[in-house]
C-alpha positions as CSV (number, residue, x, y, z in Angstrom):
1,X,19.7,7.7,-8.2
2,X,21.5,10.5,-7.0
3,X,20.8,11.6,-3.7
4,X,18.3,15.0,-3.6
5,X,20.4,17.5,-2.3
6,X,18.8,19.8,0.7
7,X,18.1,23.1,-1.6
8,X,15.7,20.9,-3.9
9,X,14.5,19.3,-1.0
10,X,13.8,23.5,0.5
11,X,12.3,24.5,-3.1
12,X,9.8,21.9,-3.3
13,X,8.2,23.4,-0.8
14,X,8.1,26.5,-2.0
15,X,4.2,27.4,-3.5
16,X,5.2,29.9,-6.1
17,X,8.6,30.9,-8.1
18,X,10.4,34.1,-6.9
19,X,9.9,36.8,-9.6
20,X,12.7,39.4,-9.4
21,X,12.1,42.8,-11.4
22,X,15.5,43.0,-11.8
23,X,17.7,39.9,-12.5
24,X,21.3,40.3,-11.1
25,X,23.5,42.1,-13.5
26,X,25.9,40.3,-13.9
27,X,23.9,37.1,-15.4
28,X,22.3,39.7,-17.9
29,X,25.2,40.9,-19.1
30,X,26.5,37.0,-19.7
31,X,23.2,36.9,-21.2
32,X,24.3,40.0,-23.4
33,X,27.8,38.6,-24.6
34,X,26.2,35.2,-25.4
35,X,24.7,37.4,-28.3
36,X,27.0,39.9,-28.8
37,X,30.2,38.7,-28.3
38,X,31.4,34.8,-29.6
39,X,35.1,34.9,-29.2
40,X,35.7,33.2,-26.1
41,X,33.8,30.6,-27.8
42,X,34.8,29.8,-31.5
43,X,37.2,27.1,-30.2
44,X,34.5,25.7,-28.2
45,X,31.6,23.2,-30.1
46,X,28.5,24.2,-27.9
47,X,27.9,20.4,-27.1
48,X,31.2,20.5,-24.8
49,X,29.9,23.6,-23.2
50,X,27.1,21.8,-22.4
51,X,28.9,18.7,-21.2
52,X,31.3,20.9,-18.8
53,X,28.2,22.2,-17.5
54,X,26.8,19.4,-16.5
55,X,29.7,18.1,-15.0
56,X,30.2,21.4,-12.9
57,X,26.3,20.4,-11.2
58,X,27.4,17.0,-10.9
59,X,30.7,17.4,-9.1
60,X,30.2,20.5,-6.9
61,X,28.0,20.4,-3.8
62,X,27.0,24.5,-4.0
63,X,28.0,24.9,-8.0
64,X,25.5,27.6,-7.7
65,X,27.9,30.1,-6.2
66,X,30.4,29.4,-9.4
67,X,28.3,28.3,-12.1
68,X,28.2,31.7,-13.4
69,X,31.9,33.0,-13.1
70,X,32.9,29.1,-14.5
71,X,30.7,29.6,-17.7
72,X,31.1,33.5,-18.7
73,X,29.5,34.0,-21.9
74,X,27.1,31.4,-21.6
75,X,23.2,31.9,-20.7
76,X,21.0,29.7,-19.2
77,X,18.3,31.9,-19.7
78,X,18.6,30.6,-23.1
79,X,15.4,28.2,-23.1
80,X,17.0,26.2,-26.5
81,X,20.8,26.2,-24.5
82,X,18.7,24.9,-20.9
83,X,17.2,21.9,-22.8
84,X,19.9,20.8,-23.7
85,X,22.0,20.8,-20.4
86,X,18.4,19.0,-19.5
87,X,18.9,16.7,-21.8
88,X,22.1,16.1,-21.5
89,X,22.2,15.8,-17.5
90,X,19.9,12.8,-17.9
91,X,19.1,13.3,-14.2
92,X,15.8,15.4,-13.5
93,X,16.2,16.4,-9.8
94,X,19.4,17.9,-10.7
95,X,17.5,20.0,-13.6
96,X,14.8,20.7,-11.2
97,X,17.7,22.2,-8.6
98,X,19.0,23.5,-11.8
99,X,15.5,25.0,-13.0
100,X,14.7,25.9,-9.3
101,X,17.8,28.3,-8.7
102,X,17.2,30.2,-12.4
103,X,13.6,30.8,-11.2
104,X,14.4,32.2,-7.5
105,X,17.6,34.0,-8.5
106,X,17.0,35.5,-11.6
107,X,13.2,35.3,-11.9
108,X,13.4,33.1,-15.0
109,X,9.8,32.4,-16.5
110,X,10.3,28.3,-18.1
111,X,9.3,27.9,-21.6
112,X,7.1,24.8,-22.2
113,X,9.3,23.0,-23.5
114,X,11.6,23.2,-20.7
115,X,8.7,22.1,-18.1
116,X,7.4,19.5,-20.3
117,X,11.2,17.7,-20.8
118,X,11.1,17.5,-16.3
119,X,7.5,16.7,-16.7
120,X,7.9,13.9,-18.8
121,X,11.0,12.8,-17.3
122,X,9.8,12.7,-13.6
123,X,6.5,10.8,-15.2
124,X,9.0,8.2,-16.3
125,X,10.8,7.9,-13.2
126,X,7.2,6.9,-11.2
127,X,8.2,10.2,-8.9
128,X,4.6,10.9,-8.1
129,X,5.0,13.3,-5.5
130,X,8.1,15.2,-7.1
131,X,5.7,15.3,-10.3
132,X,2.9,16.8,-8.1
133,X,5.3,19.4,-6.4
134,X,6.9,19.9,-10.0
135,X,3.5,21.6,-11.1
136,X,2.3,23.2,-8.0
137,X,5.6,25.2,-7.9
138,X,5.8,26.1,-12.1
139,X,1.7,26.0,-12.5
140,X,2.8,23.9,-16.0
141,X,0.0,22.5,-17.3
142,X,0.5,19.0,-19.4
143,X,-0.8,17.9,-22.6
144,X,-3.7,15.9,-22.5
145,X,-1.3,12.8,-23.1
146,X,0.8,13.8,-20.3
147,X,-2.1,14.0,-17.9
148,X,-3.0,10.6,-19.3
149,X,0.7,9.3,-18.2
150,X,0.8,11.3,-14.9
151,X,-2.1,10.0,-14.0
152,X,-0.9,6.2,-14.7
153,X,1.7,7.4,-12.6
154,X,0.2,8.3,-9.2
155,X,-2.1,5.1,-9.9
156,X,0.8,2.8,-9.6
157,X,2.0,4.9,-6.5
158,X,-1.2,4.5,-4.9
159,X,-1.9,8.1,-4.9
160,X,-5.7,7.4,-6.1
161,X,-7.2,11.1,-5.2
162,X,-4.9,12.4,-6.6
163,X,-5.3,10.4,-9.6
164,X,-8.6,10.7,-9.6
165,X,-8.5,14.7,-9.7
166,X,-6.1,14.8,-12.4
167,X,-8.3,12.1,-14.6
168,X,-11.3,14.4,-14.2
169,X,-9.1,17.6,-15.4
170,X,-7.8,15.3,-18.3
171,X,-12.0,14.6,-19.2
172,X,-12.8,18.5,-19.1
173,X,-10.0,18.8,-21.8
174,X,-12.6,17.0,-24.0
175,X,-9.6,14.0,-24.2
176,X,-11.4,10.4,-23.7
177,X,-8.6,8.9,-21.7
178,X,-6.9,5.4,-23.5
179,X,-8.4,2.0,-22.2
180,X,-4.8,1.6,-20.4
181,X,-5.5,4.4,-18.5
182,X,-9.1,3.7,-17.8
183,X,-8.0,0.2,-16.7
184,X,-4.9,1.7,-14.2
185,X,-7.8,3.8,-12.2
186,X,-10.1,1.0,-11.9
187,X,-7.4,-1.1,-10.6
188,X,-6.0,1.4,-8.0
189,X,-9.5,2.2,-6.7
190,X,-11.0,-1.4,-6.1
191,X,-7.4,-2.0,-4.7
192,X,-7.9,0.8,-2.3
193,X,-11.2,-0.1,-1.7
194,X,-13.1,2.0,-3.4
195,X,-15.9,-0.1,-5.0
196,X,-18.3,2.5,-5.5
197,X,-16.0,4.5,-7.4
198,X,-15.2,1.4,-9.6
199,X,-18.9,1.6,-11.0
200,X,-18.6,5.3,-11.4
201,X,-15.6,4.9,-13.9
202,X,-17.0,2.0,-15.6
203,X,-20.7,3.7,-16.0
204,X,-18.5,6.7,-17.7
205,X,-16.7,4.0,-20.0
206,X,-19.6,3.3,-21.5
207,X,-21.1,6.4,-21.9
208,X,-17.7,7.6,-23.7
209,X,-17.7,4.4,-25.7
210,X,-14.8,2.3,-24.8
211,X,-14.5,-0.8,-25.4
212,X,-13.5,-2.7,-22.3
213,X,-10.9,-5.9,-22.3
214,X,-10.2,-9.2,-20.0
215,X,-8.3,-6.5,-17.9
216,X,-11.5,-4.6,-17.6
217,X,-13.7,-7.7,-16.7
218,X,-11.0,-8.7,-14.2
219,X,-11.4,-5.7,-12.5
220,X,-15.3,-6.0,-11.8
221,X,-15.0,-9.6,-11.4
222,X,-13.0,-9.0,-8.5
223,X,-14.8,-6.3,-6.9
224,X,-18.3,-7.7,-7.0
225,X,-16.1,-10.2,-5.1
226,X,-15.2,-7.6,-2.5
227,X,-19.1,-6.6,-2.3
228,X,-19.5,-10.3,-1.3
229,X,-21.9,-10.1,-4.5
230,X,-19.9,-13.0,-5.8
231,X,-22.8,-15.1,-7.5
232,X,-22.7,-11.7,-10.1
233,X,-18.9,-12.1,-10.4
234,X,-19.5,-16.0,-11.2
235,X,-22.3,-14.9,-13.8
236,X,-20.2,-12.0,-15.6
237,X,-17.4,-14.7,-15.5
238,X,-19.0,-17.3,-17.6
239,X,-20.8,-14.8,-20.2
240,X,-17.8,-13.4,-20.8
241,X,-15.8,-17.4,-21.2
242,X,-18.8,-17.7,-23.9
243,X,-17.9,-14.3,-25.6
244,X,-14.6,-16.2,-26.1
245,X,-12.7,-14.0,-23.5
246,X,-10.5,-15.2,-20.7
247,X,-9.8,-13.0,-17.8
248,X,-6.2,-13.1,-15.7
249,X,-5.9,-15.8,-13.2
250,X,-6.5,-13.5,-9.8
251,X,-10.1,-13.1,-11.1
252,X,-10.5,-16.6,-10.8
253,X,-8.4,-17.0,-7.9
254,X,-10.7,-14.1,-6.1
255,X,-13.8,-15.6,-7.0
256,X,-13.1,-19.5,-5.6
257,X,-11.7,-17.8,-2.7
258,X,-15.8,-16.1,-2.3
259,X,-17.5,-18.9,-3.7
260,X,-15.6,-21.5,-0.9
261,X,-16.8,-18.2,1.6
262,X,-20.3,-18.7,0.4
263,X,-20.3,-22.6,0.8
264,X,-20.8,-22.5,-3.3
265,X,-18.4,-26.0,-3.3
266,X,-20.0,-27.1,-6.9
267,X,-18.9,-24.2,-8.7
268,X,-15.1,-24.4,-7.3
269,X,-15.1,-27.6,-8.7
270,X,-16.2,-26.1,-11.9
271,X,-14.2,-23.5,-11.6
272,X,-10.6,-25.5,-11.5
273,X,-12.0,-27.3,-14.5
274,X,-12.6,-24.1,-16.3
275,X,-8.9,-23.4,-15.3
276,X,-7.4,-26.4,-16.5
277,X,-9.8,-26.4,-19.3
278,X,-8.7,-22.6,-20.2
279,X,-4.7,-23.1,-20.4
280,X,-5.1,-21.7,-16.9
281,X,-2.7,-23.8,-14.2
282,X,-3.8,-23.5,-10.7
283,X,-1.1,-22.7,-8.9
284,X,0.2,-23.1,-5.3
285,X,-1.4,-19.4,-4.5
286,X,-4.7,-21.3,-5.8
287,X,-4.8,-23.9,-3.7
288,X,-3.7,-22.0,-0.7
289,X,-6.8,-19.3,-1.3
290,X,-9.1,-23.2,-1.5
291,X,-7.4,-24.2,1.7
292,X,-7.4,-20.8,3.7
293,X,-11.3,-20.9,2.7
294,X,-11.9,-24.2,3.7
295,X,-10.1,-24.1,7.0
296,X,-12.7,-20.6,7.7
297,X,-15.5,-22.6,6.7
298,X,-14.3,-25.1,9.4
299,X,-13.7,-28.0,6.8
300,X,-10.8,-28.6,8.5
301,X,-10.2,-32.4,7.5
302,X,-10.9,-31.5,3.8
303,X,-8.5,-28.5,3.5
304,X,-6.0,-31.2,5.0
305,X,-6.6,-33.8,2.7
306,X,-6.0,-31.1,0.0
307,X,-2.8,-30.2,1.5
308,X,-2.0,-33.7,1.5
309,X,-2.8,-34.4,-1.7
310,X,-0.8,-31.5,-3.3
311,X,2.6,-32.7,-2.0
312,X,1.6,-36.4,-2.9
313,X,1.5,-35.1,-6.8
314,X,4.9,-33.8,-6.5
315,X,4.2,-29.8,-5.1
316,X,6.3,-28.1,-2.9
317,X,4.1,-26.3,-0.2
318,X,5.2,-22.7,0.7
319,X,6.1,-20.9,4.0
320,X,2.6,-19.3,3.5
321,X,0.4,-22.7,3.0
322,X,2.0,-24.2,5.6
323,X,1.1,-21.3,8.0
324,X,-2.0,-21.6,6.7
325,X,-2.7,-25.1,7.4
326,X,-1.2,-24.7,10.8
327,X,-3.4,-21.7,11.9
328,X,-6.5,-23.6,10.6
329,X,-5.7,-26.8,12.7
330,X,-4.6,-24.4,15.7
331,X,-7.4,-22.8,15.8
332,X,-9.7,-25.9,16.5
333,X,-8.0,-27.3,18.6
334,X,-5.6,-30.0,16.8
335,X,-2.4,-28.8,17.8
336,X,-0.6,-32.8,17.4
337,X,-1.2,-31.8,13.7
338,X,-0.4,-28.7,13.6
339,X,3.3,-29.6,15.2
340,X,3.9,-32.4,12.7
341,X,3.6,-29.9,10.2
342,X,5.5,-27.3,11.7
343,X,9.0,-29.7,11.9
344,X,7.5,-30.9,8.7
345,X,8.6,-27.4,7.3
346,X,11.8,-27.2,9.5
347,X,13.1,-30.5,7.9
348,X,13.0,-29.1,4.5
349,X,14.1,-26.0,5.6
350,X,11.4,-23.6,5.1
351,X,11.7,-21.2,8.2
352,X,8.7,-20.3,10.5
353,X,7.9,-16.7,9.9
354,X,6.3,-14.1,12.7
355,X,3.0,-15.2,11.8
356,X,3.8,-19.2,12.2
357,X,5.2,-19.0,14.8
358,X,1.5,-16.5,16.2
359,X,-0.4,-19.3,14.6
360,X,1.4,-22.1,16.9
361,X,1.7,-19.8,19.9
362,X,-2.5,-19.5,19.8
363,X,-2.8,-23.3,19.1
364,X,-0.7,-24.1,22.5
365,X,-3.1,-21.5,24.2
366,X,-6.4,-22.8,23.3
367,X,-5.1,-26.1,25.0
368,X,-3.8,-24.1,27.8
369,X,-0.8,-25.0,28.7
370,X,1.1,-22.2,29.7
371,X,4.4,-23.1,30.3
372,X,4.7,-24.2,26.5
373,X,3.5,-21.4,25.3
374,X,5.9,-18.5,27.0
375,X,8.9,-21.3,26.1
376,X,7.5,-20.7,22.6
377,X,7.6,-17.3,23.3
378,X,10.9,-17.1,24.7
379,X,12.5,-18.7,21.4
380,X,10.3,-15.8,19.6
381,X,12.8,-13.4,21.4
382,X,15.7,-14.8,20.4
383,X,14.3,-15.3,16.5
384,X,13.1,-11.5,16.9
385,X,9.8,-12.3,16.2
386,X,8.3,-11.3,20.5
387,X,8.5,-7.6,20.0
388,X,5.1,-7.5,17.2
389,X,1.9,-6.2,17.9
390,X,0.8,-9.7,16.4
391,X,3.0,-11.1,19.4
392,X,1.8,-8.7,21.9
393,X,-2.0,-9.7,20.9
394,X,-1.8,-12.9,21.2
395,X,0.2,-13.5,24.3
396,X,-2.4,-11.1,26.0
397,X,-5.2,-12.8,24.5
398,X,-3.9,-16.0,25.3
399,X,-3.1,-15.1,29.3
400,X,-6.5,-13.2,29.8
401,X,-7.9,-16.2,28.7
402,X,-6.5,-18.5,31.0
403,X,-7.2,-16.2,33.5
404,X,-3.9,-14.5,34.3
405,X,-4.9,-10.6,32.9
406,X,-2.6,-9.6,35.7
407,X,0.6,-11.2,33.7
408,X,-0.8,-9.8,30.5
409,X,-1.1,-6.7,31.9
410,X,2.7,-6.7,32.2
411,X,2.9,-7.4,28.6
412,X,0.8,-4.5,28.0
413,X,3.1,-2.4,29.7
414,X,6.5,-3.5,28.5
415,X,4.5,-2.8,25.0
416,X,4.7,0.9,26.0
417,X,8.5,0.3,26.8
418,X,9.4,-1.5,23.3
419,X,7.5,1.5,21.2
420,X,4.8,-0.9,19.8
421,X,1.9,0.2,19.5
422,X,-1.0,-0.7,21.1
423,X,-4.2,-1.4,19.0
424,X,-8.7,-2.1,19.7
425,X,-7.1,-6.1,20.1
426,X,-4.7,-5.3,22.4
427,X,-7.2,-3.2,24.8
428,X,-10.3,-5.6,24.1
429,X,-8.3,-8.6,25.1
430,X,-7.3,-6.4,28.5
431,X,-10.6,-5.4,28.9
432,X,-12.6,-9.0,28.5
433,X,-9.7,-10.6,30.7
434,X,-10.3,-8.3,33.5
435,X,-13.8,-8.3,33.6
436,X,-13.7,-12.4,33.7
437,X,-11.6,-12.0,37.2
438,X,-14.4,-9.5,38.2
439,X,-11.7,-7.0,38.3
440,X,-14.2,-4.0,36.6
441,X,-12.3,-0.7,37.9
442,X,-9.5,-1.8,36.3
443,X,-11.2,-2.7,32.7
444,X,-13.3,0.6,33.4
445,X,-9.7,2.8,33.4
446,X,-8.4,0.7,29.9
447,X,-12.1,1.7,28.7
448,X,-11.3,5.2,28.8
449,X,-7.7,4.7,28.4
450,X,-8.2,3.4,24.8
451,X,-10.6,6.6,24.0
452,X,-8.1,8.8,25.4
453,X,-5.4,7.4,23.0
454,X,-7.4,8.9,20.1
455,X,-8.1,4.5,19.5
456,X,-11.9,3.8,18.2
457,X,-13.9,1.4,20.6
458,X,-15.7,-1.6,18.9
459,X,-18.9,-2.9,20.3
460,X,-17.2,-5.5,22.2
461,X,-14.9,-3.1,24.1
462,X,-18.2,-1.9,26.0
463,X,-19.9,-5.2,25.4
464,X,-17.8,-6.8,28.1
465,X,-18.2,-4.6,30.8
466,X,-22.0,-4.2,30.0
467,X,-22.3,-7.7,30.5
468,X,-20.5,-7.7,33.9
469,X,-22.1,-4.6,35.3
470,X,-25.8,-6.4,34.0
471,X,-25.0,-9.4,36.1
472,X,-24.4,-7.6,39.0
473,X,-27.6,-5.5,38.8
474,X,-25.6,-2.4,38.9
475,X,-27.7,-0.8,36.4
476,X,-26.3,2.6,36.7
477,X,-23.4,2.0,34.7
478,X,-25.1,0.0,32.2
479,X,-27.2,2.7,31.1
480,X,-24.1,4.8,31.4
481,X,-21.9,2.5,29.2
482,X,-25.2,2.2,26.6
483,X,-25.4,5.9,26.4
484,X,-21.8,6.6,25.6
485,X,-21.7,3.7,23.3
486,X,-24.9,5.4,21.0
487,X,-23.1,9.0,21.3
488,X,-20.3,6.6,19.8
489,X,-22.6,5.1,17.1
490,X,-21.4,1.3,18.0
């Protein structure tokens, strides 16, 4: 695309055209000949016009200062002649600069047409924030089937407030929105959280009559799954396979993923059956979600056996299961395992990624040794993988642990001097470290460092120190801490 040049860029952000009483003379007088006087022009088919035109905004980098002593004769104020240089330009920031410069520099009031061709066209393009500038700075209102489209648009740019204001000024229009574009805000809203707002939009559905589809049923599948209300997403699940409907695989996927959470193991089983039974394939990225849940439950052995069992029948584990399967095993403990399966996926050359390599890193620390673990750290440098606040975390973590929140604290500081950013983990781990060596001034000051970086304290970041203080009896600052921490709601 071609690049936005700076003017657009300065017009944007502009809140209301530039009305000008009286338009510079000379353009009215083009405007003038254009309808008086056609000589210059006979030999001339207004398509090549038109053409030339475009090619003068294309080529030039300030074509404003010439377009008008280029093209006597013609008018752009002409809303039939600016469509089709619109048109024809096939480029829509350049007919916004276009559009832009006829507004501020000869007060130009767009037809509807004109607005509606950019509209459209910036709709098309997915340029949700151009599209949103576009109407603050014309005040163009769309057609209730362009709203429907623009607000498809800032759904699939994650722009869900703003989608959701334009969908409730497409419902005042009277329009009831297409089940497409009912289905694009659910989507964005229980991607973006927004569960609540998921029930709202369906409640309306109903009321308005639509009929919902699989993609519907997906949808609330998969948030009553987020509500950890995943018994009602196994129930709407089945009435819906006896209706004689079957939703997309990531409803399915999300719900063994729960029902593993929720130690529900009979109806995974039934579940993959349903799958198989359904035309439905699990997949690698179903078996990973079955292994990730099982190593949380701490069914360690049987998420291994599973891993096992997949490569036995001929798949091909990813970068991501086999991180998965290491962090499990590293996290209990059973790092021998977890290293046969880390050259495992060096030999067939599947790479270790930043988060493999976290996974191992925190596996060689719960064992403590030390000296393996900043060798594994070292080769993380070199790999460009050390300089992440994943990295950061969990070598602090790891060091505080072990009882060397003096070396960690060095960590924290070169953290300041690489430009990553500290988080709640990084200060916690500080925090919990220091009070362990009894060192409380010192986890006090990272206390009221971490509010003073604008950071939100968790329970546990005044949990540690309230522990410490009680055991020595210095009650003071308990009741101190305890205050601060209810003024904080924690």
């Amino acid at each position: 695309m071609t690049r936005t040049p700076s003017s657009f860029n300065i017009l944007l952000r502009r809140r209301s055209p530039k009305i000008i009483q009286n338009p510079n003379h000379q353009f009215r007088n083009i405007g003038n000949e254009g309808r008086h006087d056609h000589s210059q022009d006979k030999s001339r088919h207004s398509s090549e016009i038109v053409k030339e035109i475009c090619g003068s905004i294309r080529s030039k980098p300030r074509w404003e200062d010439t377009l008008v002593s280029d093209f006597p004769g013609v008018s752009l104020l002409d809303s039939s002649f600016l469509n089709q240089v619109i048109l024809y330009q096939n480029n829509v920031f350049l007919s916004i600069r276009l559009l832009y410069w006829l507004i501020s520099t000869y007060g130009y009031s767009p037809a509807q047409s004109t607005c509606a061709l950019i509209f459209n066209a910036l709709v098309e393009d997915k340029a949700a924030k151009a599209v949103k500038s576009f109407l603050d700075y014309t005040k163009f209102v769309p057609e209730p089937a362009g709203l429907e489209s623009y607000v498809r648009c800032l759904c699939e740019s994650g722009m869900i407030k703003d989608a959701l204001q334009v969908f409730d000024e497409l419902k005042k229009t009277g329009a009831c929105p297409l089940l497409e574009t009912w289905n694009c805000i659910l989507l964005a809203s229980m991607k973006d959280g927004h569960t609540h707002i998921v029930w709202e939009l369906y409640g309306e559905m109903i009321e308005c009559g639509v009929v919902v589809d699989v993609d519907t049923v997906g949808y609330l599948i998969q948030t009553f799954c987020m509500e950890k209300n995943v018994l009602k997403g196994y129930e709407l699940l089945r009435q819906v396979l006896d209706d004689g409907f079957v939703p997309h695989k990531v409803a399915f996927d999300k719900l063994i993923f729960e029902l593993l959470l929720d130690k529900k193991y009979d109806r995974v089983s039934t579940l993959l059956h349903i799958m198989i039974a359904k035309g439905i394939d699990p997949d690698l990225y179903t078996y990973q979600q079955i292994i990730h849940g099982m190593c949380i439950r701490g069914m360690h052995d049987e998420g291994l056996q599973i891993f096992n069992d997949l490569k036995d029948r001929g798949y091909a584990p990813d970068k991501i299961m086999y991180t998965t399967m290491i962090d499990g095993l590293c996290k209990v403990g059973r790092l021998g395992e977890a290293r046969i399966l880390w050259f495992e996926m060096i030999q067939k050359g599947i790479e270790p990624n930043q988060y493999t390599y976290n996974a191992l890193l925190n596996g060689i620390f719960k064992i403590g040794d030390i000296k393996d673990a900043q060798n594994l750290y070292k080769e993380m440098h070199g790999r460009g993988y050390a300089e992440t606040l994943v990295a950061y975390n969990t070598m602090i973590n790891g060091l505080c642990s072990l009882g060397r929140a003096s070396e960690a604290f060095l960590l924290f500081k070169q953290m300041a001097q690489e430009n990553v950013p500290r988080d709640v983990i990084t200060y916690n781990s500080l925090i919990k470290g220091f009070c362990k060596e009894g060192k409380l001034d010192k986890a006090l000051n990272l206390l009221h460092e971490l509010v003073q970086q604008g950071l939100q304290p968790s329970s546990a970041s005044y949990g540690f120190l309230i522990n410490k203080f009680y055991k020595l009896g210095k009650m003071v600052e308990v009741k101190t801490l305890w205050n601060e921490m209810q003024v904080r709601g924690l």
